[in-house]
N, C-alpha and C positions, 0 to 999 in steps of 0.2 A: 291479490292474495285470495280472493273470493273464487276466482279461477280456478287456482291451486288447488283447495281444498274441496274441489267439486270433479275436476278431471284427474286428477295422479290419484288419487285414491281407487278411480272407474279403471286406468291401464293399471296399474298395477295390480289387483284383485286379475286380471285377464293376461299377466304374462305379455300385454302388445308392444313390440318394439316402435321405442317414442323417440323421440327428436326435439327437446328443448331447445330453443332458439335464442340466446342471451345476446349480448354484447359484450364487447371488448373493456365497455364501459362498467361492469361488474366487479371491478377492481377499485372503483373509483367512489372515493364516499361520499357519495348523492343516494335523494332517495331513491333511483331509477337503477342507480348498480345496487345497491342495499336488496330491492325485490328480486333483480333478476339473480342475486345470490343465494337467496333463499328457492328459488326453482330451479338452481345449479345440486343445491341441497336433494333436492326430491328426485332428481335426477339420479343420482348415484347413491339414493337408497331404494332405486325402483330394481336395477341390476341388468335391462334388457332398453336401458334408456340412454341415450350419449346428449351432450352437451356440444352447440356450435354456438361461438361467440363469433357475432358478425363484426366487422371495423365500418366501412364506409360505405354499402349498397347501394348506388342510385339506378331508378330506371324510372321506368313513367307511372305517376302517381300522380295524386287530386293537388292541383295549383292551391297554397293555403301558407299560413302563418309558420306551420310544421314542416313546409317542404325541406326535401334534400335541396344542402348547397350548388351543388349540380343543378337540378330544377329550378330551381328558384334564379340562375343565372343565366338557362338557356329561354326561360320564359321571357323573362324582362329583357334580353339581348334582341328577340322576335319582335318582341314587341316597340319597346321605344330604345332600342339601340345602343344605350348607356346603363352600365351598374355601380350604384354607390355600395363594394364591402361597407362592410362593418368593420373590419378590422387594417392594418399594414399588409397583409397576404402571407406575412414570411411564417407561419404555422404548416406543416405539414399534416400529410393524412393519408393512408391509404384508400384507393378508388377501388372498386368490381363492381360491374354490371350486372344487373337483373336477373340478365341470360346465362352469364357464366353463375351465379349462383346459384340458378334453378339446376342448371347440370349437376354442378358438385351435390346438391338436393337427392338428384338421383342418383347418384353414383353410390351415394350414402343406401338407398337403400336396396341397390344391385350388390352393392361387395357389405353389408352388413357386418361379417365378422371379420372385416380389418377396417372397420371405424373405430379410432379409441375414443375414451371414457369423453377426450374434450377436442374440440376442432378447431383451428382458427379459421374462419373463411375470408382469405382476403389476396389480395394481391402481391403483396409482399414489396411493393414496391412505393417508396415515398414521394409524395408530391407538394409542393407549398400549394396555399390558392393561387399565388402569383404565374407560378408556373402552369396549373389549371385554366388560370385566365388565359394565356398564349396557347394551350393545346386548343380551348373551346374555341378562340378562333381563326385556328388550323383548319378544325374540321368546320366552322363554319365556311369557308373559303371553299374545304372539298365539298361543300354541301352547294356552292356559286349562291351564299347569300354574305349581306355586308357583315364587314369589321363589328365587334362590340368595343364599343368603350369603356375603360374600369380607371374611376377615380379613387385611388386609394389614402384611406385619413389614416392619419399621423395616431392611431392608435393599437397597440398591442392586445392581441389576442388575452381574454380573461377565458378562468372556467378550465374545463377539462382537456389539455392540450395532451396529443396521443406523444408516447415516448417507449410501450413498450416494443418489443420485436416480439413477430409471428412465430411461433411453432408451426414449420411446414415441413418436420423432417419426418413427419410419422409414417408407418408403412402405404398409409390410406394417399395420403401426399405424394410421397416419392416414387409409390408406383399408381396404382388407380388413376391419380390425379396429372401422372405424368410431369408430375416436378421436375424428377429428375433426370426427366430429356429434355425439357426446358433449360434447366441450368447446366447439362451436358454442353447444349447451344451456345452458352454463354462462354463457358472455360474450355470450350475446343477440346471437349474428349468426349468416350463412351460413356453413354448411360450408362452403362452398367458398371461402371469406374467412379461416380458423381458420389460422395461420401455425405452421410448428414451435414460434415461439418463443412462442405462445401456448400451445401445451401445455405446453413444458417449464416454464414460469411457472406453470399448472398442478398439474403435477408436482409440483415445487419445494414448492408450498403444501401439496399435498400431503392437501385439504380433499374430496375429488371422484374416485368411482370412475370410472375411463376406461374400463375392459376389463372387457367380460363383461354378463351379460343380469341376474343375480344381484343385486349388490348384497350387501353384508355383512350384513344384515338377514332377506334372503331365504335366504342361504346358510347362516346362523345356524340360520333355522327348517328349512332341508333337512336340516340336519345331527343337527338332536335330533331330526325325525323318523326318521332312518335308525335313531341311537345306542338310541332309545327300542325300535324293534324288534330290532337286535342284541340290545338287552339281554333282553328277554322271551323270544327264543330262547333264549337261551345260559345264562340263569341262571334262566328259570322268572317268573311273574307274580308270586309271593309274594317274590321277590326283589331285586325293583325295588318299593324301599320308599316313594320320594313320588309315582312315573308314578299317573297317575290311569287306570285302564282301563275 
């Protein structure tokens, strides 16, 4: 809040085209979506400022208590080979990577005036952890490092479980962002034929990454190669007990 009332006051006094960064999770009555509703506010009284609600970002970031679920499983996979969830796995979630985010970032501010007011940035595509757990060790397999183990306890996901569907039908999406040759690909026709409400049907299913070059697959294998040399840094080769060097 202290933020707030120190920066949107300095852009907006200057006219700068700004970029709020919220979550998806702003919908949601915690006190984490409460703030980022109130900077969704500021937002759309600045008039030169858009709103992106992020869903699920992971890429390489500080190994810690906060990590993404992503992280926090390709670590402990490198490391000693087995992960206890927390939860049954059957919760979904949509995934995107780093890299496809930072693009969409600048695409935002290459095509400027066909960003609307609000973004969703995500992938558009749903995945359980359980399913998660069999991609991650997909791509550990194309990475020729071992199997992870995932003991799953007999308990149900508590808290903020995502349910809504993306808005990726905006102009910024369907063309900039190449939506809708993505989902052209999908239903075997012309982009130029791909209707909003064929995305959001899409969407909806929820089967079909739309956004990003990536893919959860790829993003997977970018992300243990990152995790894989953080760790060798940071904690020495004899420390990373199954990487294979």
């Amino acid at each position: 809040m202290q933020m707030y009332e120190v920066v949107w006051p300095w852009v907006l006094q200057r006219r700068i085209p700004t970029v709020f960064v919220s979550s998806q999770l702003s919908n949601e009555h915690i006190p984490y979506g409460s703030v980022k509703r109130v900077g969704e506010s500021w937002a759309e009284e600045h008039g030169n400022a858009r709103t992106v609600q992020l869903w699920n970002v992971y890429g390489i970031e500080k190994d810690g208590i906060k990590s993404h679920v992503v992280n926090d499983w390709v670590s402990t996979c490198l490391r000693f080979g087995t992960v206890q969830p927390r939860s049954n796995g059957l919760e979904s979630r949509q995934f995107l990577h780093t890299d496809e985010a930072a693009a969409a970032f600048i695409d935002m501010a290459e095509h400027w005036d066909k960003v609307p007011q609000y973004v969703h940035l995500t992938s558009g595509k749903w995945t359980s952890l359980r399913a998660l757990a069999v991609e991650l060790n997909h791509a550990l397999r194309d990475e020729e490092l071992p199997q992870c183990k995932f003991h799953w306890p007999n308990v149900e996901a508590r808290g903020n479980l995502q349910h809504r569907t993306p808005n990726m039908t905006s102009s910024f999406h369907m063309h900039v962002q190449s939506v809708a040759s993505r989902a052209g690909q999908v239903l075997q026709k012309p982009a130029d034929s791909v209707t909003e409400a064929d995305v959001s049907s899409i969407a909806q299913g929820g089967e079909h990454h739309l956004l990003g070059a990536l893919g959860l697959r790829q993003g997977l294998r970018r992300t243990i190669q990152q995790i894989k040399q953080q760790l060798m840094n940071s904690l020495g080769a004899d420390a990373v007990g199954r990487v294979e060097l």
